[in-house]
C-alpha positions as CSV (number, residue, x, y, z in Angstrom):
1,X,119.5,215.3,307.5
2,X,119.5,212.7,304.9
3,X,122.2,211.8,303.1
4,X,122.1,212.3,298.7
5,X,123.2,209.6,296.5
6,X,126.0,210.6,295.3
7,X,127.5,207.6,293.3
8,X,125.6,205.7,290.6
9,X,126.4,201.8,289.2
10,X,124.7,201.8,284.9
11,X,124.2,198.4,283.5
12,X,124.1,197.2,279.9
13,X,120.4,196.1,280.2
14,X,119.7,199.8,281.0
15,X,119.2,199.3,284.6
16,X,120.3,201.6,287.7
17,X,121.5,201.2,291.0
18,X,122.1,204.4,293.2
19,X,123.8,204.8,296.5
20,X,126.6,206.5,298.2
21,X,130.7,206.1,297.0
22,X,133.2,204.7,299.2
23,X,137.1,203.9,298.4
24,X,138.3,205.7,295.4
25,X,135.7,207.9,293.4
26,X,137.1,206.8,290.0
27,X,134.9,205.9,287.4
28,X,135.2,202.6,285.9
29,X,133.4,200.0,283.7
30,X,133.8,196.5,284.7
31,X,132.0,193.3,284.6
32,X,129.4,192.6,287.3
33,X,129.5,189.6,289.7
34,X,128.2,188.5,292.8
35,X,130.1,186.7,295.5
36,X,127.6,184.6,297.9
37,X,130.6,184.3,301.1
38,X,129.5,186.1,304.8
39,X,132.9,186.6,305.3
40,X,136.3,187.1,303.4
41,X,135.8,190.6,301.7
42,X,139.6,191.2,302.2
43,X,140.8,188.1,300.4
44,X,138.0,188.7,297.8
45,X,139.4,192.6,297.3
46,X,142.7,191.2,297.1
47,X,142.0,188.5,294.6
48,X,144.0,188.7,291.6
49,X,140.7,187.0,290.2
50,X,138.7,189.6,290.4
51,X,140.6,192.5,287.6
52,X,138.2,193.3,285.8
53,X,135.5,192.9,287.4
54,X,132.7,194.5,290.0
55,X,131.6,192.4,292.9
56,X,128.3,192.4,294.2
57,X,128.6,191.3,297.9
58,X,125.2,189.0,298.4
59,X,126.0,189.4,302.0
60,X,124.8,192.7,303.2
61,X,127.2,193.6,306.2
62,X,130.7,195.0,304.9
63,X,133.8,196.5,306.3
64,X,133.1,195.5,310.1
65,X,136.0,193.6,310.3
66,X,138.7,196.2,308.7
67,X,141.7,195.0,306.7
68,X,144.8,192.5,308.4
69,X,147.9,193.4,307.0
70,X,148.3,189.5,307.0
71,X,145.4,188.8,305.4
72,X,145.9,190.1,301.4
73,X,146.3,187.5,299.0
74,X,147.9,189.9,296.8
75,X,150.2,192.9,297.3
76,X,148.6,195.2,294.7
77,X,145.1,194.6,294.5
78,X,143.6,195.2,291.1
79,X,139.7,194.3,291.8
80,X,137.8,196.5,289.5
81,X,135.5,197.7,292.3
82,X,132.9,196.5,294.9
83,X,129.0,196.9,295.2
84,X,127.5,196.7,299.0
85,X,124.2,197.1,300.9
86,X,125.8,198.0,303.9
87,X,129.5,199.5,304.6
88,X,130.7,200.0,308.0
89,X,133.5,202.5,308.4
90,X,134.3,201.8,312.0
91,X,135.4,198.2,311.9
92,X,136.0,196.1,315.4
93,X,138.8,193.8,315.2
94,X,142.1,193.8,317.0
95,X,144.1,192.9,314.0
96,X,142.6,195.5,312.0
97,X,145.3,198.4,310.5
98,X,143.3,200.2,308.0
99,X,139.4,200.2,306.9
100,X,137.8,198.5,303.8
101,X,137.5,202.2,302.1
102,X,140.8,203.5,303.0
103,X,142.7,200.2,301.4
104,X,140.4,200.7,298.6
105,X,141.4,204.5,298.0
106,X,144.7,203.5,298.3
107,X,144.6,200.9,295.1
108,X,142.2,203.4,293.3
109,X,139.2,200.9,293.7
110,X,135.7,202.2,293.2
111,X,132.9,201.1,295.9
112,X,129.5,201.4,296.2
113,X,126.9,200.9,299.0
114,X,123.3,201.4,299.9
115,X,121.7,200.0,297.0
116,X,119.5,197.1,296.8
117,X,122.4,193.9,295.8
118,X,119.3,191.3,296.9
119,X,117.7,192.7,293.3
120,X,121.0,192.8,291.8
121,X,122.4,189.9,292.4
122,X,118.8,188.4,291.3
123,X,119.5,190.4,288.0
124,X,122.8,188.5,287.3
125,X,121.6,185.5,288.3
126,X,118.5,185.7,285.7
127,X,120.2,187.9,283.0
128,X,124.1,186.9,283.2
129,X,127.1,188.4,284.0
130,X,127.5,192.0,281.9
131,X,129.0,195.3,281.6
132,X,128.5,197.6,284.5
133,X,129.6,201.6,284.9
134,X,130.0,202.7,288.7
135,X,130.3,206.6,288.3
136,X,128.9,209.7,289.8
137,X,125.2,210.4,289.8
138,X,125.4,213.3,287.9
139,X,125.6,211.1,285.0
140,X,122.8,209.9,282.8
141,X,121.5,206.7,281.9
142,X,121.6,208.0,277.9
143,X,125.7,209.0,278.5
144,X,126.3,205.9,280.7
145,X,125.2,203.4,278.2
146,X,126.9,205.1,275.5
147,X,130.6,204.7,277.5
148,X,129.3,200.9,278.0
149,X,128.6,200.2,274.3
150,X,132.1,202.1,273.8
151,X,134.1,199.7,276.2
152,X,135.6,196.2,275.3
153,X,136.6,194.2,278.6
154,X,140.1,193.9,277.7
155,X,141.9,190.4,277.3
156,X,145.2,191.1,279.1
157,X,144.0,190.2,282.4
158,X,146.6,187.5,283.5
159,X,149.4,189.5,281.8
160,X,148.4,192.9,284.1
161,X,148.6,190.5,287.1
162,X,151.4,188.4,287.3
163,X,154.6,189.1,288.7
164,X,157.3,190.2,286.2
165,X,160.1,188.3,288.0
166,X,160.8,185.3,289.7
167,X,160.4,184.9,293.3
168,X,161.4,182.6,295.5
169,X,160.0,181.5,299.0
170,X,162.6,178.8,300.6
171,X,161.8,177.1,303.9
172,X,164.8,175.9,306.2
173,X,163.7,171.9,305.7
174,X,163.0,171.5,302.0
175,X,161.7,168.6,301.2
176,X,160.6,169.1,297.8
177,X,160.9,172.3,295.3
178,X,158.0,173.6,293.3
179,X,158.0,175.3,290.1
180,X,154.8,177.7,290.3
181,X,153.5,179.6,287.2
182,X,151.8,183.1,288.2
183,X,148.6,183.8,286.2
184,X,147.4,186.0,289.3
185,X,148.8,183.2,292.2
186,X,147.1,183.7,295.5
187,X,149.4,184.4,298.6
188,X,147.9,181.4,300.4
189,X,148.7,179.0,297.8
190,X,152.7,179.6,298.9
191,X,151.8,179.7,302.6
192,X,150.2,175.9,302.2
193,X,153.3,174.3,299.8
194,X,155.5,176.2,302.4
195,X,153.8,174.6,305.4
196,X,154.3,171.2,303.6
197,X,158.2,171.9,303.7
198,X,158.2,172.9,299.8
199,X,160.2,175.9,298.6
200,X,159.0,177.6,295.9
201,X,159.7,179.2,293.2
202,X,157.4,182.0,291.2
203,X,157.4,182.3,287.7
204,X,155.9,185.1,285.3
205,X,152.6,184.0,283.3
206,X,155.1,183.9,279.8
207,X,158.4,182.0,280.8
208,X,159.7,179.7,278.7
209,X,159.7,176.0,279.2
210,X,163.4,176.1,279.3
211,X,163.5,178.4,282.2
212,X,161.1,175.8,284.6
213,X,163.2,172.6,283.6
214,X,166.6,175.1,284.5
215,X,165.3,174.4,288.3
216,X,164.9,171.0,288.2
217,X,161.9,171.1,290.3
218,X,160.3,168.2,291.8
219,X,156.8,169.4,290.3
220,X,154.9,172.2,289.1
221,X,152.2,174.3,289.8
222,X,149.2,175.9,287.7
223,X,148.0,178.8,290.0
224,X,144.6,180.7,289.4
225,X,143.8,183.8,288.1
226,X,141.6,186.3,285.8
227,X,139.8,186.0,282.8
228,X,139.2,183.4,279.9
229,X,142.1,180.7,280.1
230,X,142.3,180.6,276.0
231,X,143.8,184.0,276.5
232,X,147.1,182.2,277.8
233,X,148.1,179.9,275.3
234,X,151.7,180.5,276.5
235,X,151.0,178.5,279.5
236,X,149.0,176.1,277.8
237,X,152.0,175.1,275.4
238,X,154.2,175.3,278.4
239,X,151.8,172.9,280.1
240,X,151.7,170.3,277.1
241,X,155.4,170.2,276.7
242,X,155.8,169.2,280.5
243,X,153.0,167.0,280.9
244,X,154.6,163.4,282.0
245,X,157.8,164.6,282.5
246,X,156.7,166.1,285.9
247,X,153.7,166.2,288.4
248,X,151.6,168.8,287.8
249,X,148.9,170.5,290.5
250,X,146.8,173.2,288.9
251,X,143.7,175.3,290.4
252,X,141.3,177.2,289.0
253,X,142.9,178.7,285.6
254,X,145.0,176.4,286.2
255,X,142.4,173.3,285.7
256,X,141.0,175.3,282.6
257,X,144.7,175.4,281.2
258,X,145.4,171.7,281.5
259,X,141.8,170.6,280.3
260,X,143.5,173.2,276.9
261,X,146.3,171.1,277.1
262,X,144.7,167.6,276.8
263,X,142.5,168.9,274.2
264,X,139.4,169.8,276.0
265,X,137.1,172.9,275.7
266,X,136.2,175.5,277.9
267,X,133.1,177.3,277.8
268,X,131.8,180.8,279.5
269,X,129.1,180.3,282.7
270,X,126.0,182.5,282.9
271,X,126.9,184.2,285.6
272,X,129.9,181.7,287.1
273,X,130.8,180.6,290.4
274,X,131.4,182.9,293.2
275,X,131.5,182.2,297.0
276,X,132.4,179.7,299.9
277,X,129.3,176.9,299.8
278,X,129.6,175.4,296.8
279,X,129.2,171.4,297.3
280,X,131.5,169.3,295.0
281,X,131.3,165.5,294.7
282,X,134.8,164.1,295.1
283,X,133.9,160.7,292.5
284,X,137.0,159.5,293.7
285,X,135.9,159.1,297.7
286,X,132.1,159.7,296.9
287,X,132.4,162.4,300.0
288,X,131.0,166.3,299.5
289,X,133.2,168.6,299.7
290,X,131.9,172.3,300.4
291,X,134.3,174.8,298.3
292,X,135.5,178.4,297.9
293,X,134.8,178.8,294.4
294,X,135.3,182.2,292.2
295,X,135.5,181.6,288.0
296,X,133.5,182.3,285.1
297,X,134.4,179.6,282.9
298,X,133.6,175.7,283.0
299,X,135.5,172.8,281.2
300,X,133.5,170.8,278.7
301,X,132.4,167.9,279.6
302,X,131.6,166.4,276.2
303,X,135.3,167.3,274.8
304,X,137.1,166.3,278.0
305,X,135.8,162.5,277.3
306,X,137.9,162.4,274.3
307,X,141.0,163.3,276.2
308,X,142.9,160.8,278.6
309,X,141.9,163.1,281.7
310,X,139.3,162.0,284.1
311,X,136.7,163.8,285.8
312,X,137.4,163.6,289.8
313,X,135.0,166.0,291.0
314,X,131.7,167.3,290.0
315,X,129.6,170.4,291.5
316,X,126.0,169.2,292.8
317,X,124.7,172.7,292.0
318,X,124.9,172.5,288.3
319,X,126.9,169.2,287.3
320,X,129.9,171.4,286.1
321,X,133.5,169.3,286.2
322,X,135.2,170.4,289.4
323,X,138.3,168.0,288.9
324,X,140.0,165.8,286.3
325,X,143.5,163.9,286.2
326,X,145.7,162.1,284.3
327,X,147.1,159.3,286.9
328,X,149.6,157.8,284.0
329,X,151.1,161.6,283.9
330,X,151.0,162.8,286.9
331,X,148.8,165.6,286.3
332,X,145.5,166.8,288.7
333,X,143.8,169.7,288.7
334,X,140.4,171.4,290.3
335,X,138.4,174.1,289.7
336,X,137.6,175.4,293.4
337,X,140.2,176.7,295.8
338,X,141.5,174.7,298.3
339,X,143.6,177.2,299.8
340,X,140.7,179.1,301.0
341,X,139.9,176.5,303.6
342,X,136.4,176.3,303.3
343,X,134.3,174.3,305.5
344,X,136.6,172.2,308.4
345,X,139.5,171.8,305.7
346,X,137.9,169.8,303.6
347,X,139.9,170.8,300.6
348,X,143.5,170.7,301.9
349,X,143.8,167.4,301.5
350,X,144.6,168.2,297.6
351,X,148.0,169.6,298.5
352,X,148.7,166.7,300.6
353,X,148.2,164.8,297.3
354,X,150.7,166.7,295.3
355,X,153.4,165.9,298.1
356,X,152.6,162.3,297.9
357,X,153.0,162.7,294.0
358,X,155.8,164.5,294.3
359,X,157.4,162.2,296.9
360,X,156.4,159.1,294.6
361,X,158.6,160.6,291.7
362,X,161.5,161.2,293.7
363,X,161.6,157.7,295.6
364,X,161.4,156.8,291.7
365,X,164.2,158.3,290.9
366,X,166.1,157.1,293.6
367,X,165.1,153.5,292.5
């Protein structure tokens, strides 16, 4: 017997996908992306990154690998939902607690699978990045494109994500103590500054400048997370009242929020930058580097020149700026993610740099 569609994704361009539900059967409208990584669908769900938004999985085999309770990057995952060719509900892995679906439920996630993603993530590619409406396929495309005209992607993404109160994560041999600000801070971010014998210490997107010199910290960290970066000028003042007086690291939204805070511009991609084979020229060492990349917003080149950053790094796939730095302050910052170890390590080494810049300021001091 053959199974009925029974779940339905709308796009603004009047376009229809159809297919069968898995996870939560909540109806939601999102924006539409496409991730181009073969594996990671659990740090991808769990990407603070990703609120807001619908990923289209390019890779067509999901869920075969079930969910590590080790392996979240967050401990609330607030994906907007997930678009699949195939989803396997009987995963084979020894480490595996729960399935794809069942986490998904859990966080009130939306999925979608048996549709066509080849053609749809062909259609983002062409067409851009829009609204999307995953809901039952009782409804039409009329109704559906009148709830998409209706709907405003909201603005408060980095507020809805970060953490409300400081956290700290000590290690028994600190060498160094970081002051990190949440905008939606991936889990593996800590685990690598722990690993370097750095304690840290989590702040909420809004604190005050005040509260991260309280610490005394030996330097500070910009973390990723969702939407535009001009939505958090909060952290962008923060980051212009501390630039120089300690070293800074940022990643992601954090690269876009210091380019704000030397006076750059930051514009919004087609349809962005979303998997784990993106090669970046390191100007620096004139090595590749392949990256682990998820954002939707680039740094302007033009405006950055008139700054006193410098460009590090630049992706081969589109000559977007990957990296800048201020050596005289201290301050460095990238646009892919490090922490996701793509390739053999090749990005780690950028964490290794903010020790040695750390270290450098203390031996300073000491002087």
């Amino acid at each position: 017997m053959i199974k009925k569609f029974d779940r339905k994704l709308i796009l603004s361009d009047g376009s229809e996908y159809c297919g069968y539900g898995f996870g939560s059967k909540l109806e939601k409208v999102t924006e539409i992306v496409f991730n181009t990584s073969s594996v990671g669908y659990q740090e991808i769900l769990s990407d603070p990154s990703y609120t807001y938004q619908t990923v289209a999985m390019a890779y067509p085999l999901i869920g075969n690998y079930g969910m590590a309770e080790d392996d979240f990057e967050t401990d609330i995952p607030s994906i907007g939902g997930l678009a699949v060719r195939d989803y396997n509900d009987q995963p084979s892995n020894f480490r595996s607690k729960y399935s794809l679906s069942e986490i998904m439920e859990k966080y009130k996630i939306p999925g979608i699978y048996g549709i066509d993603t080849r053609k749809l993530v062909r259609s983002i590619r062409d067409l851009g990045s829009r609204k999307a409406l995953l809901t039952d396929i009782s409804t039409s495309l009329q109704d559906g494109l009148h709830r998409l005209g209706l709907y405003n992607i909201p603005r408060d993404a980095v507020s809805q994500v970060s953490r409300k109160k400081i956290k700290h994560y000590t290690v028994a041999d600190e060498k160094y103590h970081v002051a990190a600000v949440d905008c939606g801070m991936k889990q593996n971010i800590v685990r690598n500054l722990n690993q370097r014998g750095c304690s840290v210490t989590v702040f909420p997107w809004n604190t005050s400048v005040r509260e991260v010199e309280k610490l005394r910290p030996d330097g500070i960290f910009l973390s990723n997370g969702p939407g535009n970066p001009a939505d958090v000028q909060t952290v962008v003042e923060l980051v212009k009242e501390l630039k120089g007086e300690y070293p800074i690291f940022g990643i992601c939204l954090g690269h876009q929020i210091i380019s704000l805070a030397y006076g750059a511009k930051i514009y919004k991609l087609k349809f962005g930058h979303r998997g784990g084979n993106h090669p970046v020229k390191n100007l620096l060492t004139g090595k590749i580097e392949i990256t682990s990349q998820n954002h939707s917003y680039a740094v302007d080149g033009e405006s950055l020149a008139n700054t006193r950053l410098k460009v590090t790094h630049l992706n081969l796939l589109d000559c977007t700026i990957e990296g800048a730095a201020c050596e005289e302050d201290k301050v460095f910052s990238v646009q892919y993610h490090p922490e996701s170890a793509p390739g053999p390590q090749d990005s780690v080494y950028l964490f290794d740099q903010f020790i040695k810049m750390m270290e450098g300021t203390k031996d300073g001091e000491k002087n």
